[in-house]
PDB file of N, CA, C and O in Angstrom:
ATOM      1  N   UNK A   1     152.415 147.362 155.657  1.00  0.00           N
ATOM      2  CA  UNK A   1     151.971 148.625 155.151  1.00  0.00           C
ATOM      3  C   UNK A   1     150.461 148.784 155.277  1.00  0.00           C
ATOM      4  O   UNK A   1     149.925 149.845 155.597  1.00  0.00           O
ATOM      5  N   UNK A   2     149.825 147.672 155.006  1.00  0.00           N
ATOM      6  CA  UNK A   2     147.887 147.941 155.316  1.00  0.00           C
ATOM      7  C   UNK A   2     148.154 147.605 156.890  1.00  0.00           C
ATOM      8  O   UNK A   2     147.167 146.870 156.912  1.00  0.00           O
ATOM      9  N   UNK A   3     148.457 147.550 157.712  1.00  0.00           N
ATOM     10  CA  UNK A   3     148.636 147.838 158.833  1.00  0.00           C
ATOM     11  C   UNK A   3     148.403 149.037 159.877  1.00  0.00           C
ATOM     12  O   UNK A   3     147.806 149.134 160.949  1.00  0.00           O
ATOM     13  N   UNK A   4     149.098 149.840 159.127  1.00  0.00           N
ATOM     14  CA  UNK A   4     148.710 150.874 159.437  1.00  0.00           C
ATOM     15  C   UNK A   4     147.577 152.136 159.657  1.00  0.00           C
ATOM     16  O   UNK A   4     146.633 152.219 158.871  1.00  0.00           O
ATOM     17  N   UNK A   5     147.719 153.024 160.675  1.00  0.00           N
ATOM     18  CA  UNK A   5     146.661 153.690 160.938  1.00  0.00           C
ATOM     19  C   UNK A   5     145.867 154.289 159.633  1.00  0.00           C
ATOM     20  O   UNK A   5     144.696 154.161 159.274  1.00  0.00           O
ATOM     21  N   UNK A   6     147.068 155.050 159.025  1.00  0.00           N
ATOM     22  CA  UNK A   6     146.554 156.178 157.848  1.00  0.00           C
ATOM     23  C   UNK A   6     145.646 155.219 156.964  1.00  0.00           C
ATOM     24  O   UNK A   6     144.546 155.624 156.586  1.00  0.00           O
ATOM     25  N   UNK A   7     146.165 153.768 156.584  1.00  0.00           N
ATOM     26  CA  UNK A   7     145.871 152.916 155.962  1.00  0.00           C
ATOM     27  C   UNK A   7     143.952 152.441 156.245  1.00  0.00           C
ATOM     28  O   UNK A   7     142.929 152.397 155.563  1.00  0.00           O
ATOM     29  N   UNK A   8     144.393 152.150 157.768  1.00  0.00           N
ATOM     30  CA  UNK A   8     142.564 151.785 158.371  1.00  0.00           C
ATOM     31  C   UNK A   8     141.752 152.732 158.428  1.00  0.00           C
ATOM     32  O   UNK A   8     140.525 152.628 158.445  1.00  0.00           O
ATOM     33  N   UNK A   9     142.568 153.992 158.470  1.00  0.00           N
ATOM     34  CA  UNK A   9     141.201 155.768 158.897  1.00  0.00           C
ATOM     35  C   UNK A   9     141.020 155.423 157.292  1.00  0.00           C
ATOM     36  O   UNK A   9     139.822 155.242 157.073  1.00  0.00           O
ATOM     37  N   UNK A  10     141.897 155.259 155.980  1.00  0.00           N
ATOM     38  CA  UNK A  10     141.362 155.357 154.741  1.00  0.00           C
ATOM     39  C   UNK A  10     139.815 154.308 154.566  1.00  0.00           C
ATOM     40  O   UNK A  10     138.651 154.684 154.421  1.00  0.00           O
ATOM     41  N   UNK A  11     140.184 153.398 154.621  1.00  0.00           N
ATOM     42  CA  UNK A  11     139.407 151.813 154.863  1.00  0.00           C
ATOM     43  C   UNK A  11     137.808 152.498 155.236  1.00  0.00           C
ATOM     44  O   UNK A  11     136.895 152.852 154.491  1.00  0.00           O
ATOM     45  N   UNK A  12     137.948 152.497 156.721  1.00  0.00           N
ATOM     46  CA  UNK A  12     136.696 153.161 157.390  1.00  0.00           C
ATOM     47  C   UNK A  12     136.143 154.437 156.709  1.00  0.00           C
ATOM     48  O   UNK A  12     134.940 154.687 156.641  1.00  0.00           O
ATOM     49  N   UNK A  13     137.247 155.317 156.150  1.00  0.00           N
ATOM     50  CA  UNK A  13     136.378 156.939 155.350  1.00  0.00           C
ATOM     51  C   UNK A  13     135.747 156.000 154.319  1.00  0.00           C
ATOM     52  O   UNK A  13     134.556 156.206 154.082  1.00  0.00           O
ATOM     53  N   UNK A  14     136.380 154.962 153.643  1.00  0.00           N
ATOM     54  CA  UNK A  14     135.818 154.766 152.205  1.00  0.00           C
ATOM     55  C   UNK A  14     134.317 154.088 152.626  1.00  0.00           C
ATOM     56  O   UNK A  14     133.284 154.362 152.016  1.00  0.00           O
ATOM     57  N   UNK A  15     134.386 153.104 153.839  1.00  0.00           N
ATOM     58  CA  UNK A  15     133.028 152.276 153.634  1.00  0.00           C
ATOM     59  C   UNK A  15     132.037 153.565 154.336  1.00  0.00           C
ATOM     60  O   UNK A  15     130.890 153.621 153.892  1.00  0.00           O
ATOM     61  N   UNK A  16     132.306 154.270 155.067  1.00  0.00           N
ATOM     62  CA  UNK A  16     131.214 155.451 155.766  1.00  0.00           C
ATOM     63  C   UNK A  16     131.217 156.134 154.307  1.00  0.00           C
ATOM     64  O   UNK A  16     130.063 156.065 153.883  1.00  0.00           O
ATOM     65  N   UNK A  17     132.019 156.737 153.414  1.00  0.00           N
ATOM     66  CA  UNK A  17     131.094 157.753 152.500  1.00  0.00           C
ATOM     67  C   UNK A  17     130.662 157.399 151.021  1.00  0.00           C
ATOM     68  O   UNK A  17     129.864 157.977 150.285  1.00  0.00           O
ATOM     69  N   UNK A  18     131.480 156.206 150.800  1.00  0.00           N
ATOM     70  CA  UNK A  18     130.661 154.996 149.950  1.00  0.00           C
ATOM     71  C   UNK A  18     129.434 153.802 150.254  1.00  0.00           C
ATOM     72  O   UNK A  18     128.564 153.334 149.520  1.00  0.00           O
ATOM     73  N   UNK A  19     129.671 153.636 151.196  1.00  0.00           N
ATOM     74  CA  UNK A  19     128.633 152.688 151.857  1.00  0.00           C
ATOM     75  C   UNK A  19     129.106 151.705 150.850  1.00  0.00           C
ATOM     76  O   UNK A  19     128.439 151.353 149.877  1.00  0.00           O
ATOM     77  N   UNK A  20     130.403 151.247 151.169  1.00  0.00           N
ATOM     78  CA  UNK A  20     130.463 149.511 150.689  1.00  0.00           C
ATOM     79  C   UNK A  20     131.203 148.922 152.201  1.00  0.00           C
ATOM     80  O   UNK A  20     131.555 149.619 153.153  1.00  0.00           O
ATOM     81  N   UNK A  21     131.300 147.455 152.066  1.00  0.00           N
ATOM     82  CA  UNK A  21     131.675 146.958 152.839  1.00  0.00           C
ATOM     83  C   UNK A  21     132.870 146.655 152.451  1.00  0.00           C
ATOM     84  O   UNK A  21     133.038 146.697 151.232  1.00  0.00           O
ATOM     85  N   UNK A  22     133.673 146.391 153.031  1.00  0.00           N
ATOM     86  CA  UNK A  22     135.467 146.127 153.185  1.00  0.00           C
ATOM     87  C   UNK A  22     135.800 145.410 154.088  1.00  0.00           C
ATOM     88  O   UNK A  22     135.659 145.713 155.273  1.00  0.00           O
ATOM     89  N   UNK A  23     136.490 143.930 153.514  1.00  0.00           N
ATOM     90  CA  UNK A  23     137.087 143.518 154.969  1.00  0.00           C
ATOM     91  C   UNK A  23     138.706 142.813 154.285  1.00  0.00           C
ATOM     92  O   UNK A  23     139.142 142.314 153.248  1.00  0.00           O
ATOM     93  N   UNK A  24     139.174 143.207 155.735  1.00  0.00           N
ATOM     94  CA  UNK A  24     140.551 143.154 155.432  1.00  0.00           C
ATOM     95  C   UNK A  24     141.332 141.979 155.477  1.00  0.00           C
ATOM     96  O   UNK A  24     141.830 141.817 156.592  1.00  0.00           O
ATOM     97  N   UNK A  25     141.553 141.292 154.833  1.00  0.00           N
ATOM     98  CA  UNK A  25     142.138 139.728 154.650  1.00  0.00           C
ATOM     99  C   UNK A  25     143.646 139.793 154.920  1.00  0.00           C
ATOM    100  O   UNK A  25     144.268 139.881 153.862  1.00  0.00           O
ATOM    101  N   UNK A  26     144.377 139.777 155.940  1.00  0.00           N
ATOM    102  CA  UNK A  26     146.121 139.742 156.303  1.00  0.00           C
ATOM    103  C   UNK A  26     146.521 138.269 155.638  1.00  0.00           C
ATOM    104  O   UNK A  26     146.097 137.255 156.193  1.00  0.00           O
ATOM    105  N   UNK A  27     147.217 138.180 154.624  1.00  0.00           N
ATOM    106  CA  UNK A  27     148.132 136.923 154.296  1.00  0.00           C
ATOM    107  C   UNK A  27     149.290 137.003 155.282  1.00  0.00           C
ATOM    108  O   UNK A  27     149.742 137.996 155.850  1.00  0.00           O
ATOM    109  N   UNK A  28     149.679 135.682 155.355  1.00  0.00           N
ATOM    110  CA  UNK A  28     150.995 135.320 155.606  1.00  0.00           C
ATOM    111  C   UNK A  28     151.994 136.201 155.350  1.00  0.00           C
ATOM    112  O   UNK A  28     151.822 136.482 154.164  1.00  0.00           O
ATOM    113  N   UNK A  29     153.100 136.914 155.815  1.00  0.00           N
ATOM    114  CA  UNK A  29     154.266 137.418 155.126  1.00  0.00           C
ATOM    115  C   UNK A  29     154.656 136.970 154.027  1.00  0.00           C
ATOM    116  O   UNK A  29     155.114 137.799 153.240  1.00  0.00           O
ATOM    117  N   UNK A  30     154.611 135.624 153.639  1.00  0.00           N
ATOM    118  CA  UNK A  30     155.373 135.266 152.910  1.00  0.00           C
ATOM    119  C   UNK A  30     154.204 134.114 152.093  1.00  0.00           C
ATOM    120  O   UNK A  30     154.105 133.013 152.634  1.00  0.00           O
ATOM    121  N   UNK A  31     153.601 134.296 151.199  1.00  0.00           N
ATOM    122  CA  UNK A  31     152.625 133.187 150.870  1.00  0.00           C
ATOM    123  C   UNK A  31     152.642 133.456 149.234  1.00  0.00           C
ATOM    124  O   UNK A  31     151.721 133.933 148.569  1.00  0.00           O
ATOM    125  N   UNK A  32     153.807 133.066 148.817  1.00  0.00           N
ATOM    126  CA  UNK A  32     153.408 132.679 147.253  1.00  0.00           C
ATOM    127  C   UNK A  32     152.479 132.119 146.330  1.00  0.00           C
ATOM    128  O   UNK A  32     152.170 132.338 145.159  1.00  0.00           O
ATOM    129  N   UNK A  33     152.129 131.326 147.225  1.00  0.00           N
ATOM    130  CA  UNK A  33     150.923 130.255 146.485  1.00  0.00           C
ATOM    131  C   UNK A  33     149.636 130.772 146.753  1.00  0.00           C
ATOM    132  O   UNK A  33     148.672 130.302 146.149  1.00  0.00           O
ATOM    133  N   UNK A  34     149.456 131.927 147.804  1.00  0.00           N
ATOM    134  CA  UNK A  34     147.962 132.636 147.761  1.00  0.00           C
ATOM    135  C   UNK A  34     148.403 133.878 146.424  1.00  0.00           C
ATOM    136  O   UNK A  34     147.471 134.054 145.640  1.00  0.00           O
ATOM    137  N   UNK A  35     149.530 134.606 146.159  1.00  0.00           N
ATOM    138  CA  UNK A  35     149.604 135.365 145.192  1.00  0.00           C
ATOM    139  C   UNK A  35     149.425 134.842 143.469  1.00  0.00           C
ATOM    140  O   UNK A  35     149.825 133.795 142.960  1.00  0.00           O
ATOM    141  N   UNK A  36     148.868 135.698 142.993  1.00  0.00           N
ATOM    142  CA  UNK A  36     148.337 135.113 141.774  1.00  0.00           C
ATOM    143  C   UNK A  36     149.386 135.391 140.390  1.00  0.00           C
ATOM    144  O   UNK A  36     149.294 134.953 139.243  1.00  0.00           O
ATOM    145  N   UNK A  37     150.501 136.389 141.078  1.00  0.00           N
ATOM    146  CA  UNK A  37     151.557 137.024 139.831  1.00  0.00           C
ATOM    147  C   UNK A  37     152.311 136.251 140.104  1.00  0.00           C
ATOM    148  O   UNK A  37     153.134 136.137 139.196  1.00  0.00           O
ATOM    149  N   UNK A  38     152.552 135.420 141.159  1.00  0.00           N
ATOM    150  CA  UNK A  38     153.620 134.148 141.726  1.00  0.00           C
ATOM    151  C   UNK A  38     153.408 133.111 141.035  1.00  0.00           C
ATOM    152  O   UNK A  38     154.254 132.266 140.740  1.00  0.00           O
ATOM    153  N   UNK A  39     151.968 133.115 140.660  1.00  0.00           N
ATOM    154  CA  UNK A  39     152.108 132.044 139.873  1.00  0.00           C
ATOM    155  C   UNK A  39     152.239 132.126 138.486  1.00  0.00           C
ATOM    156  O   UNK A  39     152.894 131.294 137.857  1.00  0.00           O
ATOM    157  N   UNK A  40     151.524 133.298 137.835  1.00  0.00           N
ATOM    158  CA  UNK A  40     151.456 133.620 136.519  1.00  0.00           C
ATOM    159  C   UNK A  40     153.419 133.367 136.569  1.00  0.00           C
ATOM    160  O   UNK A  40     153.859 132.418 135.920  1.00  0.00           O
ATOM    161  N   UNK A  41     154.474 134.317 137.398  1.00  0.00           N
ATOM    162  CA  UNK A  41     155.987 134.375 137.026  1.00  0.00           C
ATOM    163  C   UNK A  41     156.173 132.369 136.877  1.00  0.00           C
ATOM    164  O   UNK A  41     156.499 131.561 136.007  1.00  0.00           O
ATOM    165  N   UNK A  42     155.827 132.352 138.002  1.00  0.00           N
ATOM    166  CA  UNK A  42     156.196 130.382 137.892  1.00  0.00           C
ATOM    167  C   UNK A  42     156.019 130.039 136.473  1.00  0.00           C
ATOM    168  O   UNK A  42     156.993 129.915 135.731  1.00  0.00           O
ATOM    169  N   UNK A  43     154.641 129.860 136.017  1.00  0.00           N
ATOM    170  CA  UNK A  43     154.384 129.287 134.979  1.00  0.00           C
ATOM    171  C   UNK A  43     155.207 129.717 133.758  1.00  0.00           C
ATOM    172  O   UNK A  43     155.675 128.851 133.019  1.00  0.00           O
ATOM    173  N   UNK A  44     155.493 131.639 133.406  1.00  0.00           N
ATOM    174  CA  UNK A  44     156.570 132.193 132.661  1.00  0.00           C
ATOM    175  C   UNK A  44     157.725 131.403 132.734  1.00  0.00           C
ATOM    176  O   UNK A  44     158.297 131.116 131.683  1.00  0.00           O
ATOM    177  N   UNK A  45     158.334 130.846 134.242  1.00  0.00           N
ATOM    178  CA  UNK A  45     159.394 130.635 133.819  1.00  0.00           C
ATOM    179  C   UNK A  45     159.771 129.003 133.512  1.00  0.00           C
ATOM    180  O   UNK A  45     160.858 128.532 133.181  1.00  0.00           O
ATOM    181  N   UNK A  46     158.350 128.249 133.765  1.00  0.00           N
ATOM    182  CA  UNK A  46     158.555 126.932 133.419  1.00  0.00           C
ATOM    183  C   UNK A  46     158.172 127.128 131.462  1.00  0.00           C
ATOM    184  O   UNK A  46     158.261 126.127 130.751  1.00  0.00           O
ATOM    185  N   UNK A  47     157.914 128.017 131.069  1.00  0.00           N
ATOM    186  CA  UNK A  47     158.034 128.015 129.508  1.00  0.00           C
ATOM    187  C   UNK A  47     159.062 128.750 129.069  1.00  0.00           C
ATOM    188  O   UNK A  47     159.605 128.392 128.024  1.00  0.00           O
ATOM    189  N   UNK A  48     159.353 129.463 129.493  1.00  0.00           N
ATOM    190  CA  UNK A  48     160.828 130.675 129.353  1.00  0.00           C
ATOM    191  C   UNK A  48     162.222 130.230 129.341  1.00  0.00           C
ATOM    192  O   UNK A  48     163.038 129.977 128.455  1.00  0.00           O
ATOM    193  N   UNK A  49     162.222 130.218 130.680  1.00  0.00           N
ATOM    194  CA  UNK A  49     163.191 130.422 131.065  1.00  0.00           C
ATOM    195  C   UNK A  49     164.132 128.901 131.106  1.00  0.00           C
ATOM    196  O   UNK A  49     165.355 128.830 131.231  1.00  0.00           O
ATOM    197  N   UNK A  50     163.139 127.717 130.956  1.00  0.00           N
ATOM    198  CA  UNK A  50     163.964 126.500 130.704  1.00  0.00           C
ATOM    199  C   UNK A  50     164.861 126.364 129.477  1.00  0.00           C
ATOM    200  O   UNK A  50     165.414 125.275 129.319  1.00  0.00           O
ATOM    201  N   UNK A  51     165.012 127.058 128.842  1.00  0.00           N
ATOM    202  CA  UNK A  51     165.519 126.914 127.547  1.00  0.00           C
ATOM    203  C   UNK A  51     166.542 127.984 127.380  1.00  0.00           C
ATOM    204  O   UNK A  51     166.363 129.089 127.892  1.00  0.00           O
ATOM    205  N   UNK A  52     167.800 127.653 126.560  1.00  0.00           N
ATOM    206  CA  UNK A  52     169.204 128.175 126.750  1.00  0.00           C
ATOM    207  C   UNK A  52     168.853 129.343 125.877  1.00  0.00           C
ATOM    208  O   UNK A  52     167.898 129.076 125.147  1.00  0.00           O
ATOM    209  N   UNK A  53     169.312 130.512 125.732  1.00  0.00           N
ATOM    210  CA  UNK A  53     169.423 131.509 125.001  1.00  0.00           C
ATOM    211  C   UNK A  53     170.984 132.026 124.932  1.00  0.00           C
ATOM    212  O   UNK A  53     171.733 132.526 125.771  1.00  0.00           O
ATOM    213  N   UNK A  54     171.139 131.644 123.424  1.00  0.00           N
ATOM    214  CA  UNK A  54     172.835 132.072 123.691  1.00  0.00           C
ATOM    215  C   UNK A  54     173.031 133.671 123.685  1.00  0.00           C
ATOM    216  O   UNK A  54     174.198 133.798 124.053  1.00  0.00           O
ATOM    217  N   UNK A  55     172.541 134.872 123.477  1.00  0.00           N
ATOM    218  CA  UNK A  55     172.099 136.064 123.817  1.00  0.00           C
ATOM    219  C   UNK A  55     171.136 136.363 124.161  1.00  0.00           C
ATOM    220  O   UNK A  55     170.100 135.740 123.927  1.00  0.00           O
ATOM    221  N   UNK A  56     171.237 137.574 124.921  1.00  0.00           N
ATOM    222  CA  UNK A  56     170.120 137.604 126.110  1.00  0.00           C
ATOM    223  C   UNK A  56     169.150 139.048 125.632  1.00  0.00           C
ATOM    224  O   UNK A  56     168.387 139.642 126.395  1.00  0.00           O
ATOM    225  N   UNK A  57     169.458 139.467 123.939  1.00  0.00           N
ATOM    226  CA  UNK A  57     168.207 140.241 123.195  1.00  0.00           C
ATOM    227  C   UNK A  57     167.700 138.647 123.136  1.00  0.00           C
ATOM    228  O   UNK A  57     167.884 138.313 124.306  1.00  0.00           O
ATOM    229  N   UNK A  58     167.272 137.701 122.584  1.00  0.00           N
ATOM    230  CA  UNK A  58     166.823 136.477 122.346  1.00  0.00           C
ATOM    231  C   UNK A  58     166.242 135.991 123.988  1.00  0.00           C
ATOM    232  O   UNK A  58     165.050 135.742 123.811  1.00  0.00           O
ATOM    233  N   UNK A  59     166.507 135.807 125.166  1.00  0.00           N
ATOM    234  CA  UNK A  59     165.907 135.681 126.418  1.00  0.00           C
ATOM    235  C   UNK A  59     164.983 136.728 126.031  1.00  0.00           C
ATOM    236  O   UNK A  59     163.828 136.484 125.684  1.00  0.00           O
ATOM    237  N   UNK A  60     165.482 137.898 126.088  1.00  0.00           N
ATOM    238  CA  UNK A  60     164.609 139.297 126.363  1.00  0.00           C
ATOM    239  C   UNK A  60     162.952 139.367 125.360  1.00  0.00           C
ATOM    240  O   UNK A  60     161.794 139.610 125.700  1.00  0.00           O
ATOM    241  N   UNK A  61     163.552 139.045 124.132  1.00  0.00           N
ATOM    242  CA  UNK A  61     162.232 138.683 122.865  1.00  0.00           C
ATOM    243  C   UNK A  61     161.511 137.574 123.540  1.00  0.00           C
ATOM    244  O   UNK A  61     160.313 137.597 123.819  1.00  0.00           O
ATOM    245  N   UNK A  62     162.249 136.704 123.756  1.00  0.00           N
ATOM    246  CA  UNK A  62     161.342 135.450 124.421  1.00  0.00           C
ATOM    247  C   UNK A  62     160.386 135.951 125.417  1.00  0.00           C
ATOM    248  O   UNK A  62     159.214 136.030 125.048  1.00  0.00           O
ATOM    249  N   UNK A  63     160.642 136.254 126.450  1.00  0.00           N
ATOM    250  CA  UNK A  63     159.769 136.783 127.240  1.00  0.00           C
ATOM    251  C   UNK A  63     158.620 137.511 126.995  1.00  0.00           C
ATOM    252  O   UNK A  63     157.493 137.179 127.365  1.00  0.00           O
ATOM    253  N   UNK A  64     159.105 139.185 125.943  1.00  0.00           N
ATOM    254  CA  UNK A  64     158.013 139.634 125.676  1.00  0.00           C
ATOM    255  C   UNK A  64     156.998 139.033 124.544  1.00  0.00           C
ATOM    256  O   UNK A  64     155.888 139.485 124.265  1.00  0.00           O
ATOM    257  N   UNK A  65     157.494 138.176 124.103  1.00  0.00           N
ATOM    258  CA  UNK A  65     156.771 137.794 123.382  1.00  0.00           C
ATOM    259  C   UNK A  65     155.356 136.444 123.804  1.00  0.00           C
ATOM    260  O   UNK A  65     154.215 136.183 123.424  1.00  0.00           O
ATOM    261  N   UNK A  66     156.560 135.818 124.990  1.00  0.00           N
ATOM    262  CA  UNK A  66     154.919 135.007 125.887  1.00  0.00           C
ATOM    263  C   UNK A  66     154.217 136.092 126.620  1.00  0.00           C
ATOM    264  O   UNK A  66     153.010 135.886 126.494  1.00  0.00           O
ATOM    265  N   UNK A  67     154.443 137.168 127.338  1.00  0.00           N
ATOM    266  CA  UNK A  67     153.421 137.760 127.777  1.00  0.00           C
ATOM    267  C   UNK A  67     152.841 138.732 127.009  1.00  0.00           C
ATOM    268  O   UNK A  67     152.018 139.415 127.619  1.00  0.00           O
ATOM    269  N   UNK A  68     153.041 139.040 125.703  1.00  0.00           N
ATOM    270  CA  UNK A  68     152.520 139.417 124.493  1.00  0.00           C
ATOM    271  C   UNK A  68     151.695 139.059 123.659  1.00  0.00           C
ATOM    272  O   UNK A  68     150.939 139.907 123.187  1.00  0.00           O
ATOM    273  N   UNK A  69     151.612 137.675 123.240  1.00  0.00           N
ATOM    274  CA  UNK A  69     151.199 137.021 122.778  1.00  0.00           C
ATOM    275  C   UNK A  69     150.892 135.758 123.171  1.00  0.00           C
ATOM    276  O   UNK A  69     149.714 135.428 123.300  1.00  0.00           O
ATOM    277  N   UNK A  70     151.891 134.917 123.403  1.00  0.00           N
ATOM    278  CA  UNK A  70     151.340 133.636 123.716  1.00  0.00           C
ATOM    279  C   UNK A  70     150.296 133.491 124.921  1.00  0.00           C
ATOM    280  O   UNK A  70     149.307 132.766 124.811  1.00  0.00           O
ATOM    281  N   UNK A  71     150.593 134.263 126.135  1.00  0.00           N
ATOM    282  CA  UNK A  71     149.234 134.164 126.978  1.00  0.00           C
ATOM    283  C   UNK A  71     148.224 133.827 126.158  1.00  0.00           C
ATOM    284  O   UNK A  71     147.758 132.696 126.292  1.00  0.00           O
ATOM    285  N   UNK A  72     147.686 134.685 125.177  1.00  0.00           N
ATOM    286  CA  UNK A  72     146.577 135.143 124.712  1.00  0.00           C
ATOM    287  C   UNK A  72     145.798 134.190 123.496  1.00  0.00           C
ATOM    288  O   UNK A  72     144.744 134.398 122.895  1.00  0.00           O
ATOM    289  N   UNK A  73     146.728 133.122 123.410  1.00  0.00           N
ATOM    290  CA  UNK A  73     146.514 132.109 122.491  1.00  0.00           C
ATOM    291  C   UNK A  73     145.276 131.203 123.422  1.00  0.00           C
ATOM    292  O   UNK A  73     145.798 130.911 124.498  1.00  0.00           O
ATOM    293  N   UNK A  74     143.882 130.691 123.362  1.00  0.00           N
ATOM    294  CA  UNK A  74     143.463 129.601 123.754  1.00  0.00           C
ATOM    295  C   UNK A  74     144.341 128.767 124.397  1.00  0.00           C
ATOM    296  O   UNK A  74     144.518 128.837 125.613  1.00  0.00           O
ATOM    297  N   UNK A  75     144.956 127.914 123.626  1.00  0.00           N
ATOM    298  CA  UNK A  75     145.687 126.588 124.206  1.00  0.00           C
ATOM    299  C   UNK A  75     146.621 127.260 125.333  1.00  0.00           C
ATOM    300  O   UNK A  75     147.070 126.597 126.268  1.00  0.00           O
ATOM    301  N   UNK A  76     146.745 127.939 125.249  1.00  0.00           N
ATOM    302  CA  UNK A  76     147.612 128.682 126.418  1.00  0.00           C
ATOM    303  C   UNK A  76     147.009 129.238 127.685  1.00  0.00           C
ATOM    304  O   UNK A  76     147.345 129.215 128.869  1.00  0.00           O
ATOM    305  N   UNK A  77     145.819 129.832 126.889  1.00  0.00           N
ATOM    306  CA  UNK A  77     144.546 130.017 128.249  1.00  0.00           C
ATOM    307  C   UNK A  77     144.452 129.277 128.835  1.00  0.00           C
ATOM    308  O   UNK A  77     144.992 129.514 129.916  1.00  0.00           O
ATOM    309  N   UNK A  78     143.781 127.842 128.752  1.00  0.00           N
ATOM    310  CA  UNK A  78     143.446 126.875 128.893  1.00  0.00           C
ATOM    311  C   UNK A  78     144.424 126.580 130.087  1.00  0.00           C
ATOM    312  O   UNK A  78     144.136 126.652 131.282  1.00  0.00           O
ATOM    313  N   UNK A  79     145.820 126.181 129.456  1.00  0.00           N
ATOM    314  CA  UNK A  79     146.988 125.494 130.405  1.00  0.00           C
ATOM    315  C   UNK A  79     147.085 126.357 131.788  1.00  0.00           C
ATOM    316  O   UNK A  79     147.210 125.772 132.864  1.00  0.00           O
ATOM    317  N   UNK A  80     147.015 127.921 131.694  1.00  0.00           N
ATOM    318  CA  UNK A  80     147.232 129.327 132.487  1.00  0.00           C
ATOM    319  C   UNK A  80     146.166 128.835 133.104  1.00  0.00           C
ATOM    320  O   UNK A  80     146.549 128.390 134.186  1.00  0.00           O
ATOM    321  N   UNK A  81     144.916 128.674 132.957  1.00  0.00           N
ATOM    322  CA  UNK A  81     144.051 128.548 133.962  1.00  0.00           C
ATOM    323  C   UNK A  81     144.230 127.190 134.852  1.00  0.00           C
ATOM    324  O   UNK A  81     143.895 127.167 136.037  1.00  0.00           O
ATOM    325  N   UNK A  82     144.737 126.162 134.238  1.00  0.00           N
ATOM    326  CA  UNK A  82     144.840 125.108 135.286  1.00  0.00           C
ATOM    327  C   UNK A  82     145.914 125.211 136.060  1.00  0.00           C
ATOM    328  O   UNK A  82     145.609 125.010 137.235  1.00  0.00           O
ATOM    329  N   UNK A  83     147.053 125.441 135.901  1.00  0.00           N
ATOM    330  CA  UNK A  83     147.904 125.922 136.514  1.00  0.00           C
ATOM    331  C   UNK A  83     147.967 126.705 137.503  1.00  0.00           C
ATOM    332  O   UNK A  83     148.679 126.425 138.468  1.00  0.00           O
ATOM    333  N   UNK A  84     147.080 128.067 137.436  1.00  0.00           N
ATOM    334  CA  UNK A  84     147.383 129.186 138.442  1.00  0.00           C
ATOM    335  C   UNK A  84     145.949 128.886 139.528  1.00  0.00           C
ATOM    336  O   UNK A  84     145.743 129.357 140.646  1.00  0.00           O
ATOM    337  N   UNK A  85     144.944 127.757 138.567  1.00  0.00           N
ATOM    338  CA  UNK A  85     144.050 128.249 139.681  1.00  0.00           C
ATOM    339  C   UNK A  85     142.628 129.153 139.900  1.00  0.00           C
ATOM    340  O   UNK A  85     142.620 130.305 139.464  1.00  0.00           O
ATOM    341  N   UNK A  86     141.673 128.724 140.441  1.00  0.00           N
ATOM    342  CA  UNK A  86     140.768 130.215 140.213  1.00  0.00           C
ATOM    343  C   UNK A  86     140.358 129.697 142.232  1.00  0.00           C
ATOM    344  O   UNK A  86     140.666 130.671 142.919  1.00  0.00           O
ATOM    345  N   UNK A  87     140.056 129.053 142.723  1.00  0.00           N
ATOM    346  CA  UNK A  87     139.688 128.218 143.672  1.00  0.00           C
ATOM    347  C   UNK A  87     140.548 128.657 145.090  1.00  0.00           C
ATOM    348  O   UNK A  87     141.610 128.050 145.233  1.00  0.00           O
ATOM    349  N   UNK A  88     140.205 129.619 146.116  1.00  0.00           N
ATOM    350  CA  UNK A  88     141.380 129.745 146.589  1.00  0.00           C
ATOM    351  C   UNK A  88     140.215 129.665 148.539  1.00  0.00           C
ATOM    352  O   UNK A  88     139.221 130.222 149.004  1.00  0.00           O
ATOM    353  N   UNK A  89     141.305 128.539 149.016  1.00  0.00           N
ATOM    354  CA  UNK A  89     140.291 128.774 150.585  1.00  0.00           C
ATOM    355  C   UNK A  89     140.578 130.069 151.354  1.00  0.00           C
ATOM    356  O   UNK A  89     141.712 130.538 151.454  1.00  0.00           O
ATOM    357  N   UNK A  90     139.431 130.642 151.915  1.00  0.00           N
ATOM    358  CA  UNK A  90     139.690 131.597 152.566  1.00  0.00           C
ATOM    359  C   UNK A  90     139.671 131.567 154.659  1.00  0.00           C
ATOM    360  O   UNK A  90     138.703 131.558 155.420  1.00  0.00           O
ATOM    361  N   UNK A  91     141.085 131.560 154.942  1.00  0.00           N
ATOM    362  CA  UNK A  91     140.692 131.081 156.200  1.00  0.00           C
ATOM    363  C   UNK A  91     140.953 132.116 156.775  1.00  0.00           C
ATOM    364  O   UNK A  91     141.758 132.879 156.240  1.00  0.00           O
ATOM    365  N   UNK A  92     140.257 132.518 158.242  1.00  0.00           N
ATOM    366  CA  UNK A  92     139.484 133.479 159.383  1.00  0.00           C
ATOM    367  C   UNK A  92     140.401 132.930 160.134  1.00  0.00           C
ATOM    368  O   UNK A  92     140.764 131.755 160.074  1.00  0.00           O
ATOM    369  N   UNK A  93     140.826 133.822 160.908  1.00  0.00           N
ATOM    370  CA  UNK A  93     141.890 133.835 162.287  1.00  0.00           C
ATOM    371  C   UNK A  93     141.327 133.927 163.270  1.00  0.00           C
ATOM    372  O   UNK A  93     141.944 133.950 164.335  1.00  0.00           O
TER     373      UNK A  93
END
C-alpha cells in the first residue's frame, strides 16, 4: 500500500510544502520482530492468555484489565520495556 503512486506524489507534496525530510523505510512483508504491537500482543499473551479462564467474560476482564491497568504499573513498565525493546538496527538495501 506505501508503494504506491498516490502514496509517493503524497510523500513528495508533504516534504516540498512542509520542508521536512521523509525517507521511506520498506520492511519485510512479514517481520514481526521489527513491529512493536507484535510485541506489546506477545508479551499480552505470555501474561494473559497462559492461564485457563473457565468463562470467557473472565478472559475478556483479564485482558482489559492488563492493558488498562497493569501496563501502567512500574514493575510492569520496567518488564514491557525489556521485553519489547527500544534498540532496533536499521538496514539500507
Amino acid at each position: 500500500y506505501n508503494h504506491g503512486k498516490i502514496f509517493k506524489a503524497h510523500i513528495e507534496k508533504l516534504k516540498r510544502e512542509k520542508n521536512v525530510e521523509i525517507e521511506l523505510i520498506y520492511l519485510p512483508t512479514y517481520s514481526p520482530n521489527l513491529n512493536l504491537i507484535e510485541r506489546l500482543w506477545k508479551y499480552a499473551k505470555k501474561k494473559v492468555v497462559g492461564i485457563y479462564y473457565d468463562k470467557f467474560h473472565k478472559f475478556k476482564e483479564a485482558v482489559r484489565n492488563f492493558f488498562e491497568k497493569e501496563v501502567k504499573k512500574e514493575s510492569c513498565k520496567a518488564e514491557l520495556e525489556k521485553f519489547i525493546g527500544s534498540s532496533f538496527q536499521i538496514i539500507k538495501g
